[in-house]
C-alpha positions as CSV (number, residue, x, y, z in Angstrom):
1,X,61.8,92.1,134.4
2,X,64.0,94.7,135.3
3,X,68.1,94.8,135.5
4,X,69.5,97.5,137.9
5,X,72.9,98.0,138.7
6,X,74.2,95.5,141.6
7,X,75.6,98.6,143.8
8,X,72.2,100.8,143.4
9,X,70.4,97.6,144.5
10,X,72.5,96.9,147.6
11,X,72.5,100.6,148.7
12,X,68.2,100.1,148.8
13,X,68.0,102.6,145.4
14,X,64.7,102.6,143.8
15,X,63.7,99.2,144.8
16,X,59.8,99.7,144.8
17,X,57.8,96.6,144.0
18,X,60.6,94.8,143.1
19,X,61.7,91.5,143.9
20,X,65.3,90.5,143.3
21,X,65.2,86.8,141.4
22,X,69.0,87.1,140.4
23,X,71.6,89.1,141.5
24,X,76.0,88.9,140.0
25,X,78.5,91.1,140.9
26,X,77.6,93.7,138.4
27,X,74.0,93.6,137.9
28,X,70.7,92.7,139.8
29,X,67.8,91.4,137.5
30,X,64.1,91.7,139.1
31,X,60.3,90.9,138.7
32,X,58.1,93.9,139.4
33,X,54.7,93.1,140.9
34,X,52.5,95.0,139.2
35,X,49.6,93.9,140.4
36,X,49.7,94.5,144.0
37,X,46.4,94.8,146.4
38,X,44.6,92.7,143.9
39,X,43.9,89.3,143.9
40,X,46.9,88.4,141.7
41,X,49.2,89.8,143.9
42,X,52.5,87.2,144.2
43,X,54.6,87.3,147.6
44,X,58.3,87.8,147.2
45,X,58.5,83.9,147.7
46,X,55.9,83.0,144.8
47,X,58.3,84.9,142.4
48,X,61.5,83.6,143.4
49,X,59.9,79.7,143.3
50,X,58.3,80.7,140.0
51,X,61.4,81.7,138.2
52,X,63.4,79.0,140.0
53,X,61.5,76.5,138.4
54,X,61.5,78.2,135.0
55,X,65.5,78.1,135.3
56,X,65.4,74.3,136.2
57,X,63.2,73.6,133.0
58,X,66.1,75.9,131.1
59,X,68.9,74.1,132.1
């Protein structure tokens, strides 16, 4: 997981592999896919479900 400043994320800064799974008005927290062209490779969407369910189970 990585946090980046909300107004670097918006303006497309250093984005890479990441996909946003939370963004507030001052910071955007991400998942990098690390494994991409492999066969673990998640889409944007399998990350986002994946840490929506871990939040559910939090809360």
């Amino acid at each position: 997981i990585k946090v980046f400043d909300v107004a670097s994320w918006d303006k497309g800064q250093n984005k890479g592999n990441y996909t946003i799974i939370y963004k507030d008005n001052k910071y955007a927290y991400t998942f990098v896919n690390c494994n991409s062209k492999s066969e673990y490779e998640l889409s944007d969407e399998e990350i986002k479900t994946a840490f929506s369910v871990l939040n559910e189970l939090i809360i």
